[in-house]
C-alpha positions in Angstrom: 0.0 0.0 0.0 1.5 3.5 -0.8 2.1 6.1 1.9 -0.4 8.6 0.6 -2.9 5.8 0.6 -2.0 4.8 4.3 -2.0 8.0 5.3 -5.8 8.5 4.1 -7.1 5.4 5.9 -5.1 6.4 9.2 -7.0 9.9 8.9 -10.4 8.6 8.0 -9.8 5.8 10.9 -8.7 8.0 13.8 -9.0 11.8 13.3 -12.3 11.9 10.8 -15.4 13.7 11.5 -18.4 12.4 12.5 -16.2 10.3 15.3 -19.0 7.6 15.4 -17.8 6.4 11.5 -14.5 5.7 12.1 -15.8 2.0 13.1 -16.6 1.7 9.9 -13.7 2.5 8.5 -11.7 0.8 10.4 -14.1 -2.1 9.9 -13.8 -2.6 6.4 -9.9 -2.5 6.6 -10.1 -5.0 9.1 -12.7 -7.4 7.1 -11.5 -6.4 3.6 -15.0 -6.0 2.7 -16.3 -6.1 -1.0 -19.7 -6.0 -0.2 -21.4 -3.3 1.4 -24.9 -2.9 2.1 -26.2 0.8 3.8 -29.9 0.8 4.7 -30.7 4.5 4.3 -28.2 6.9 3.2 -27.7 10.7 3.7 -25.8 13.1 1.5 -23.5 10.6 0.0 -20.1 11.7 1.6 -19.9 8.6 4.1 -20.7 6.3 0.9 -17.9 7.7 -0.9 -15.6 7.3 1.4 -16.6 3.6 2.7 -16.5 2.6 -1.1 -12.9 4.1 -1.7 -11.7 2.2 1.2 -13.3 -0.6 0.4 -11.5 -0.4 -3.1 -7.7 0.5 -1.9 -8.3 -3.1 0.5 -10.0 -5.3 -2.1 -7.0 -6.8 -3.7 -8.4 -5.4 -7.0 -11.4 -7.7 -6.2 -14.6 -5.4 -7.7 -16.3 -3.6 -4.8 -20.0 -4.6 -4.7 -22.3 -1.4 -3.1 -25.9 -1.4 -2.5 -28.3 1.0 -0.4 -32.1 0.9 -0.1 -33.4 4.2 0.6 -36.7 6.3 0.3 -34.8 8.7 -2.6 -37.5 11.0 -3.7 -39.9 10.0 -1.3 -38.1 11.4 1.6 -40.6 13.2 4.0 -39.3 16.8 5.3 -37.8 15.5 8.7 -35.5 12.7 6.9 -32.9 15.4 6.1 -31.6 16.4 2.5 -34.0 14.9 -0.8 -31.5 12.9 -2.8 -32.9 11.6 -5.9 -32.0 8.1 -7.5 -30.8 9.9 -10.4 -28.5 11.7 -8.8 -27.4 9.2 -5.9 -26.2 6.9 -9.5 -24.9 10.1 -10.9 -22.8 10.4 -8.1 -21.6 7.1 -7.5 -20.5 6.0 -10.8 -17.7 7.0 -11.2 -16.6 5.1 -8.3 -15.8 1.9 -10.7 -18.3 -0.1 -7.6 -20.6 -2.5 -8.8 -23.2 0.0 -7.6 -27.3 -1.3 -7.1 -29.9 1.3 -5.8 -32.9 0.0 -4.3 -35.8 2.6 -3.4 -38.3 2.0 -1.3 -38.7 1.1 2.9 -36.3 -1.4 4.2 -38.7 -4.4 4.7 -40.6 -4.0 1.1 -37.0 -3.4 -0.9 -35.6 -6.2 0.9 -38.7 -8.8 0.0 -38.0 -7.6 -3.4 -34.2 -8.1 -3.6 -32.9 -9.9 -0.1 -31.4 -13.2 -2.3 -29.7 -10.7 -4.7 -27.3 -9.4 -1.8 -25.8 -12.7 -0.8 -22.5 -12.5 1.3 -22.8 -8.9 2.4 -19.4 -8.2 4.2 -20.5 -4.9 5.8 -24.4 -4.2 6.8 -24.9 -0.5 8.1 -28.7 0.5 9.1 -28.5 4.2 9.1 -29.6 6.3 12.0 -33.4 7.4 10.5 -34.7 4.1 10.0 -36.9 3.4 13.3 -37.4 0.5 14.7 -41.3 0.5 13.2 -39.5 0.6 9.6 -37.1 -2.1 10.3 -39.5 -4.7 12.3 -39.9 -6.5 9.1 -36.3 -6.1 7.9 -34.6 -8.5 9.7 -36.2 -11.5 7.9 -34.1 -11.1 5.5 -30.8 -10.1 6.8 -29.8 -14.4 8.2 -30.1 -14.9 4.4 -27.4 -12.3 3.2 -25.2 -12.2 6.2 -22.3 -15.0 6.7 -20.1 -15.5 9.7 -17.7 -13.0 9.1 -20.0 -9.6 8.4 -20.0 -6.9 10.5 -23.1 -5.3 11.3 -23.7 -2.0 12.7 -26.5 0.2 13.8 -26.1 3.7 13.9 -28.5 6.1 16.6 -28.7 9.8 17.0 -27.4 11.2 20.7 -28.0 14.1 22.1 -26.9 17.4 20.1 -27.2 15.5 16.7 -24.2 13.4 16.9 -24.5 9.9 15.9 -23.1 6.9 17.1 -22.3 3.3 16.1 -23.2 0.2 17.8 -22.0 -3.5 16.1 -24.7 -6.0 16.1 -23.6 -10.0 16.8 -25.1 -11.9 14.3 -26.8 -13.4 16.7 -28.7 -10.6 17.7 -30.1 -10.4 14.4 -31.1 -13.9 13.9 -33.3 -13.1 17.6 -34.7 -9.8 16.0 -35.3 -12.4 12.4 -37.4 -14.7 15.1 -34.6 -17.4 15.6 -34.6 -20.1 13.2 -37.4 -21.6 11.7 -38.0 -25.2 12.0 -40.5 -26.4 9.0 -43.3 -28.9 9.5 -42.7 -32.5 8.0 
């Protein structure tokens, strides 16, 4: 890894603002994740900088990005209206194998859940309530394997955020456990 490169991930994994990402960043180093999957996203500058990471660690393995999001639909208290236009305008030229899913957490994942296999880093962004992820984690034993990391970000007081990792575990409790099927 060049210097300039090194340097950038010790910035973005130590000094960075917001101080609750740098888990992430330090996460996908750690992991070498290629597949990243953000549930709800905000102005885009957090994506862009997980998906560059996630490109200088890769091995030149392609980087696989996907978000499901509201996009236009955004109501007035879910911060800045990012079209799905511009989100793919944006990200493009990133060189990521980029997928956009619109729509609430739970319906976009029934529609798209076995098209995310192996998802090395799951991050459920800070606005989605528990209401709009109670039928969300379904789907999330499916796409997950041993090794993902899973975090959930939540808003403190003042409007900083903060991240919490989630044991795989956890999930499979807030999925309802495993199922058993009847002979």
């Amino acid at each position: 890894m060049r210097i300039a490169s090194y340097l950038r991930y010790l910035y973005l994994a130590y000094f960075s603002k917001p101080a609750g990402e740098r888990l992430l960043y330090r996460a996908i180093r750690r992991t070498g994740a290629r597949r990243i999957l953000e549930i709800g996203i905000g102005d885009l500058s957090r994506t862009l900088r997980m998906i560059d990471l996630a490109q200088r660690f890769s091995s030149g393995e392609s980087v696989r990005y996907a978000a499901i999001d509201l996009f236009e639909t955004r109501g007035p208290s879910d911060g800045q209206k990012l079209s799905l236009k511009q989100a793919h305008r944006m990200l493009k030229p990133t060189g990521a194998q980029v997928q956009l899913i619109p729509g609430d957490p739970a319906q976009a994942l029934a529609r798209a859940a076995n098209s995310l296999p192996n998802v090395d880093l799951l991050l459920i962004s800070a606005g989605q309530t528990d209401a709009a992820m109670a039928g969300a984690w379904f789907y999330f034993p499916r796409m997950l394997h041993d090794a993902s990391a899973v975090y959930r970000e939540t808003s403190e007081d003042g409007g900083a955020t903060a991240l919490a990792q989630l044991a795989v575990g956890d999930i499979q409790l807030q999925a309802g456990g495993p199922r058993r099927r009847a002979a």
